[in-house]
Structures are given as structure tokens and as C-alpha cells.
N, C-alpha and C positions, 0 to 999 in steps of 0.2 A: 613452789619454791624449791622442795628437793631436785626436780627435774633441770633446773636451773643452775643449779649450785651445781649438780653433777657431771653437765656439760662447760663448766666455766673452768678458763687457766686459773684462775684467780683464790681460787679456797681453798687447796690442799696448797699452795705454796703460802698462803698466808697462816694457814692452822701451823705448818713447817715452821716459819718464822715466830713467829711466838712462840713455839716451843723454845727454838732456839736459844734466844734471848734469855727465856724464865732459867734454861739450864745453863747460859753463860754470867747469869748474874749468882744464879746458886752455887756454880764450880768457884768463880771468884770468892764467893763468901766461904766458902769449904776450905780453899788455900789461905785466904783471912785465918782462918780456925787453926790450920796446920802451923801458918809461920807465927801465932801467938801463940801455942802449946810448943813450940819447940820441937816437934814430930819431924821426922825425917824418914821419907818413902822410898826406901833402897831402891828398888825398881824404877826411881822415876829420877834421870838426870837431873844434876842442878842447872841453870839458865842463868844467864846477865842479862839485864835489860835490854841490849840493844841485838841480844840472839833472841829471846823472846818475840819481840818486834818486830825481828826480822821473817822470821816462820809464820807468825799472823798473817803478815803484810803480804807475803806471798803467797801461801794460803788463801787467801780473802780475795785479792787481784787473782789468782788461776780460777777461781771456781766464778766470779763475774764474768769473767772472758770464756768461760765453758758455754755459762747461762746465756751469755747472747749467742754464743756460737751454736747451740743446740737451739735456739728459739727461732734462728735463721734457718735451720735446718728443716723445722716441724713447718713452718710459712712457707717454704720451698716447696715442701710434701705437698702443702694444704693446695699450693697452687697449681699444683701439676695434676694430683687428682681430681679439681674440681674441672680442670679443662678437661682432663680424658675419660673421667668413668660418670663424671655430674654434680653441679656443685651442693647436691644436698647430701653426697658422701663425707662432707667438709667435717657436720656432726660427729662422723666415730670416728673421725679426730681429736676432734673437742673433748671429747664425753672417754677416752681412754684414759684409763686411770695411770698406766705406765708412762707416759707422756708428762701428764701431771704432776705424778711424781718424781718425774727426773727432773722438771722446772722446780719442784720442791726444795730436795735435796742440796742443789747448787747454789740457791740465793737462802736456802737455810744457813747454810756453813758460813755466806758473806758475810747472813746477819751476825752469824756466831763470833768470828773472826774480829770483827770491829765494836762487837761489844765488850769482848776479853782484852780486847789490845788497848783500851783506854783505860786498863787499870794498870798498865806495867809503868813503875814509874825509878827512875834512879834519886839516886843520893843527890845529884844536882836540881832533880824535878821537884824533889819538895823537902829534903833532908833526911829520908826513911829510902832504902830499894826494895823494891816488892814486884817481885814476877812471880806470875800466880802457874808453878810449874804444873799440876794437876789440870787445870783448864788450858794451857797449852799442846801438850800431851795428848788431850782430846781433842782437839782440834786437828791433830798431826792425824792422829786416828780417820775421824773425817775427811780427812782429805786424801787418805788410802783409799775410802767406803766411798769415795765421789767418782776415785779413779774407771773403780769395779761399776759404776751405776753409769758411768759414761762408757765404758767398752756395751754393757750390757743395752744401753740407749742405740749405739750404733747396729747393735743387732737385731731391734724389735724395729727401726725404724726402718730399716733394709726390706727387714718379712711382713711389715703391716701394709707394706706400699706395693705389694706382690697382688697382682687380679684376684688369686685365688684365696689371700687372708680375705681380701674386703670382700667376695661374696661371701665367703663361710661368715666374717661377723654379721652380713647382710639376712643372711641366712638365719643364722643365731636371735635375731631381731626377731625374724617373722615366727620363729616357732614360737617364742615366747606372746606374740601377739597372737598368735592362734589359743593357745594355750590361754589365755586371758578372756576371749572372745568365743573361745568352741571347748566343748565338755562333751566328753562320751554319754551317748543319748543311753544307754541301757545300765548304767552306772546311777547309784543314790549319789547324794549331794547336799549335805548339810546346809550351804550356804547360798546356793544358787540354783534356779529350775531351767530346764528347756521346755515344759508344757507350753502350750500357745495359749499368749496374754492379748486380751482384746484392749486396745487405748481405751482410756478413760473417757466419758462427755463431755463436751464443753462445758463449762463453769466454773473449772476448779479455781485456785489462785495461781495467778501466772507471776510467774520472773522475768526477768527480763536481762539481758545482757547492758554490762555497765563499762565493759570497751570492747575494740574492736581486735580482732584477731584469730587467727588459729584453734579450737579447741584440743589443746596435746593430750589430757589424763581429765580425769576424774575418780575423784576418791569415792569409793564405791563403798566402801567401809562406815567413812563417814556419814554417807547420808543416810543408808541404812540407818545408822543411828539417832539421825536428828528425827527420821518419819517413826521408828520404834520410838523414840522420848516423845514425841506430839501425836501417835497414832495417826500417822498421815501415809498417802503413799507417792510417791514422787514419780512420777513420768516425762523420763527424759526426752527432750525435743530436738538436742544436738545431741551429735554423738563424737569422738577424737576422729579428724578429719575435718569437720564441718567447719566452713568458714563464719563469722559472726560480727552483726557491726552494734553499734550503739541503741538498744532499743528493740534488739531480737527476743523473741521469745527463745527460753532455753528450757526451761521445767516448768510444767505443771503439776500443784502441789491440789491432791485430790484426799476425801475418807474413804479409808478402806469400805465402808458398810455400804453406802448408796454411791459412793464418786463421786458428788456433786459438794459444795458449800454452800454455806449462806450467801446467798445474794450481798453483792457491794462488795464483798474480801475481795482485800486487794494485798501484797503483797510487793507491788512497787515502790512505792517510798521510799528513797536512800535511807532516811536512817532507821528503817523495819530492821532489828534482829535477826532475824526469822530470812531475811531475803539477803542477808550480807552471809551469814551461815550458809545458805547454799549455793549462793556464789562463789564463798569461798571454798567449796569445794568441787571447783569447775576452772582447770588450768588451762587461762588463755595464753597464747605468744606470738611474737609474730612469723613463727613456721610451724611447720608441721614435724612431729617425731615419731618415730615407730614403737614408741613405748608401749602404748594401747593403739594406734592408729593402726591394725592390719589391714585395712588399703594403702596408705603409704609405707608400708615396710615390704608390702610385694612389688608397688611401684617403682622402690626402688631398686630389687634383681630383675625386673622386667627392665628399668633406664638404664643398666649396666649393659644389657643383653643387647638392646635398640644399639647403644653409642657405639657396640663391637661392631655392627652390621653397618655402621656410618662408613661413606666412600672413603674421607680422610684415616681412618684405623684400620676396616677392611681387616677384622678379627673375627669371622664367624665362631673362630672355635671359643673365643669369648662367651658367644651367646648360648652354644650348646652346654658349657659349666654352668652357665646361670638358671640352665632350664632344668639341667640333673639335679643343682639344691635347692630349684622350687620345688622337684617332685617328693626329693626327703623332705621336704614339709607340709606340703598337702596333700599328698596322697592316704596318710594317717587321720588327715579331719577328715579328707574325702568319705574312710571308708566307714567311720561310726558316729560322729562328733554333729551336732547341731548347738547353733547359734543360744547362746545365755539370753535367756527372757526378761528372768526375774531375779531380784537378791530377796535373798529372805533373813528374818529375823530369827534369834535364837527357837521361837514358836511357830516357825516355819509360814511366817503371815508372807507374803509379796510386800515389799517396802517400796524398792526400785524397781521403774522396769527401761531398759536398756533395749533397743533398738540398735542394732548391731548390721552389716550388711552381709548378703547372702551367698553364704561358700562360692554357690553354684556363679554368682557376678562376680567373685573374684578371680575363678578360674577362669573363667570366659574371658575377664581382660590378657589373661596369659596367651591366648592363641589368638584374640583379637591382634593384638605387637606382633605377634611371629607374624599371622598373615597378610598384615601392613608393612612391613618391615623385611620379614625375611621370606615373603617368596621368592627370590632369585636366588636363595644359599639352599641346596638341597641337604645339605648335611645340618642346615637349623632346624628344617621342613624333619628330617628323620628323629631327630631329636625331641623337636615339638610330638611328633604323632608316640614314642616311646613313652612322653607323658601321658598322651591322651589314653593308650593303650592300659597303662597302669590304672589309671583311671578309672578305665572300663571293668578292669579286673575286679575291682576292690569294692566299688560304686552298686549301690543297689534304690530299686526303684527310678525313680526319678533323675538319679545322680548319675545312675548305669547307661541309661537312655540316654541323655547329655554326652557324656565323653564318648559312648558310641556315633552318636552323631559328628563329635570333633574328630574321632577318628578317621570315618568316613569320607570328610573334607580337607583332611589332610593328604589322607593316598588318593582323592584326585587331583589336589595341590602336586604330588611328588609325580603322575603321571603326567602330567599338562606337559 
């Protein structure tokens, strides 16, 4: 649900809008309070109803006509990068909070705007004039603050639609999904192991997926907690990435002591407790996010890299930025970091165990693309082997071997 809300236009301009409103119904009651006390706020001009009226009305009409006008704007964007760098960059669109907030701010003021204007009322309106000069005032105010938030909209949207913001956010993605998925292997760790976990036997009690979609996140936290409250240990069978339809196995629910249950437990049953609790902490949708997904958050600076090298763009040097901020991101798992196993409980028991996929197959799909894709750009091919070479540098054992070998197959790529 938060991954949802985060990526939606729809919540920060609605959280905005109620705001709005509470504080145009309280400034109206405030100036209630002022023109019944007889107070008079030097600083704040007096108003005739039909000046009052008029400053709402305008106010409230400029900042609707901003909000479509900037929403046209963001659809424009959305449409041009979805045709030229892929449309699953469509997301850090969505999911910008500066975007959001500039949708906020504009249809906040409208609500504002026409919740204050239906108190202003004349001597012919009902026998009493009442313009509520404080909630006016504020409004004028707002519509300075809207000015400044529209100059500042045309500047974030100019530099977020630049190749080089969306791979650094692209980028920004994948470390945080490394970081989620890889821990320095010679580092303690309170809450999580890299030891190697063997799967559980058959028997335990299984779950089962209850629709179909996407796996985006899993709350790791959570279940921890449900297997520490029933001394269970949960062994996950999808992991963010995996696709799932109605009826998939997703976790099996095992004792820490032997791994096995009683024969017959079943934890199928829609209305089990127990199997809605850990479903509920298994966010399906129907795409995939880089949030925890680190295959899809490298797939996407590797789809950036692919579309530069497309006949119709014909941007290698596209592809060589996307390959420099893959390597500021893996080459630091490359050189310490192994795959999270296990989560553990505050008494360091295995709760969770997470099945994650293997540095070494992620990097591999990196020069797999390049040498599908960009053998005919030798300057991708110099780029690609620059990673590899790093690689080789930092990479020990198995890892070291590996990118020596990509190394290798690159500089007879670059000779060929």
C-alpha cells in the first residue's frame, strides 16, 4: 500500500486539499472572531465584497488553468520518455515527489480559493457585509507561493527529462536495491546473515498466492515478526521480480527445530489468520519496481543503454553513461558484499530466509546487452571492458575469475 500511494498523483494533492479547506474554513472562522470583537489588523487592508471576490476568483481561475497546464506538461514528458529511454521509466515520474507536489500546491489554492469566496457576502446578500480580510490575504499570499512553485516546476521538469538525471535516478534505484539485497560479507549484522542457508524439506505449510501479479516488496520486518510471535520460520519461494498467478506457492511456513509439521497443516484456507497475515505482507501489482527488485532496477540502466544503441537514436554515448553508473554501483557489491540469506530475530534465531539472485547473474546480464547489442559501437565495447576491468580489480575468488574472463571477451570483441 505505501509503494502505491507513493507512486500515485492522487495523495499528496489530496492530503493538500484538505488541508486547504480545514485552514480556509478556520481563517473564515478567525475573521468571524475579528469582525465580532471589533479588532482591526493595521497590516491587513480593508476589502468590499466585490474586491474580495474579485482576488479569490482570480486567484482560484489562475491556479486551475496552471494545474491543467502543468499536468499537460508532466503527460508530455511522460510520453516522450516512455517512447525514447522505455516505458517503465514512466514510474520516476509518478513516484517524484516534486511533480506531486506541484499538482498539490495548484488545485490546493483552488480548493482554498472557493471555499473562502462563499463566505464573502454584501449588505444586499443577506443584510450583514462580511469579507473575511485575513483569509483573503492568505490566499493573495498563496498565489505569490504558487508563482515561485510554478517558475521552480519549469526547472525540475526541464533537468529531470535530461538522459543524465533519469540514469542517475536509475542509478539512485539500484544502489538502494543492492543495499537491500547485498551486505558486506566481513561485517556483523544484527538483523540479517549472509551464512549459507539450506531450504527447508517438504512438509512445511504452504501459502499460496491469492492473485495474480508482480511480486514488488516484501516486508521483511514483518514477517520476521509473525515467525518470532509463532516460532516459525518462513521460507520464501518468490522473491521482488517473480511473476505469480492465482494458486502459486509463495512461502513455506516450517519449525525452526526439525523443519517439518504436523502432517495435514494446511494453511490455505482464505479465511486462516495466519495465511492472510503473510500474504499480507507480500506486495503484488501489476508491474514491477525497483524498490527491492535489483534485477529490475539494473534492467532498467541496461534498457536505457540498449535504446541509445537503437538505429532510430543512434546514441552510443548514451550507453557508455549508463555503463559508468552501473559501475558506481557494482563494483562496491562486486568487491565485498554477498547476497542476504537470512533475517533474524532479536536472539539472532533465522526467521526469514530470502533467496535473492546472484551478483555474479546480474552482472553477466550487463555484458550479455553490450555484446548483443553494442558489438558494432566500439566505444560501448571500451566502456563495457572499463567495467569489466574494474571488476577484475576489486573481485576476488570466483568474482575475480569471472570479470577476468569478461575482460578477455571483450578485447577480442574490440579486436575483431
Amino acid at each position: 500500500m505505501t509503494l502505491r500511494v507513493r507512486e500515485s498523483f492522487w495523495f499528496l494533492p489530496a492530503v493538500f486539499g484538505v488541508a486547504a479547506i480545514v485552514a480556509a474554513e478556520v481563517l473564515v472562522a478567525v475573521d468571524h472572531a475579528v469582525v465580532d470583537g471589533g479588532v482591526r489588523i493595521a497590516v491587513l487592508d480593508a476589502l468590499s465584497a466585490s474586491g474580495g471576490r474579485s482576488i479569490l476568483t482570480t486567484i482560484g481561475t489562475a491556479m486551475l488553468t496552471v494545474a491543467g497546464t502543468s499536468f499537460s506538461i508532466t503527460i508530455s514528458v511522460l510520453a516522450t520518455t516512455s517512447s525514447t529511454y522505455g516505458p517503465r521509466l514512466v514510474r520516476n515520474f509518478m513516484a517524484d515527489r516534486a511533480n506531486q507536489f506541484v499538482l498539490a500546491a495548484f488545485t490546493s489554492t483552488f480548493l482554498y480559493t472557493i471555499v473562502v469566496v462563499r463566505s464573502v457576502h454584501t449588505a444586499v446578500d443577506d443584510g450583514s457585509a462580511f469579507v473575511p480580510v485575513v483569509a483573503v490575504h492568505v490566499a493573495v499570499l498563496l498565489g505569490i507561493v504558487d508563482v515561485a512553485v510554478l517558475v521552480f516546476f519549469i526547472h525540475h521538469i526541464a533537468t529531470s527529462v535530461q538522459i543524465t538525471s533519469l540514469q542517475k535516478q536509475v542509478q539512485v534505484d539500484l544502489v538502494a536495491a543492492l543495499d537491500h539485497a547485498f551486505v558486506d560479507r566481513d561485517e556483523s549484522h544484527a538483523t540479517v546473515t549472509v551464512a549459507p542457508q539450506h531450504r527447508r524439506p517438504d512438509g512445511g505449510r504452504m501459502i499460496r498466492a491469492a492473485s495474480d501479479g508482480s511480486v514488488q516488496s516484501v516486508d521483511w520486518q514483518r514477517l520476521v515478526a509473525w515467525a518470532t510471535r509463532h516460532d516459525r520460520v518462513v521460507d520464501m519461494l518468490v522473491m521482488p521480480g517473480d511473476h505469480v498467478i492465482v494458486g502459486d506457492p509463495v512461502v513455506v511456513v516450517t519449525r525452526p527445530s526439525d523443519g517439518t509439521t504436523a502432517p495435514g497443516a494446511d494453511l490455505e484456507t482464505p479465511d486462516d489468520g495466519a495465511a492472510r497475515a503473510l500474504r499480507g505482507c507480500i506486495t503484488i501489482g501489476t508491474a514491477r519496481t525497483p524498490v527491492q527488485d535489483v534485477g529490475f532496477a539494473l534492467q532498467q540502466l541496461v534498457e536505457i543503454a540498449v535504446r541509445g544503441l537503437a538505429s532510430g537514436t543512434n546514441d552510443p554515448y548514451t550507453a557508455v553513461t549508463a555503463l559508468e553508473m552501473a559501475a558506481g554501483a557494482l563494483v562496491p557489491a562486486w568487491r565485498d558484499r554477498d547476497a542476504v540469506t537470512g533475517h533474524l530475530d532479536d536472539a539472532g534465531v533465522v526467521r526469514v530466509l530470502p533467496h535473492w539472485p546472484r551478483l555474479e547473474d546480474l552482472v553477466a546480464s550487463v555484458f550479455e546487452g553490450v555484446r548483443t547489442y553494442g558489438s558494432e559501437h566500439p566505444i560501448v565495447l571500451r566502456a563495457a571492458l572499463r567495467l569489466a576491468e574494474r571488476l577484475a580489480e576489486v573481485g576476488q575468488d570466483e568474482r575475480a575469475r569471472l570479470a577476468e574472463q569478461s575482460v578477455q571477451e571483450l578485447r577480442r570483441a574490440l579486436a575483431a
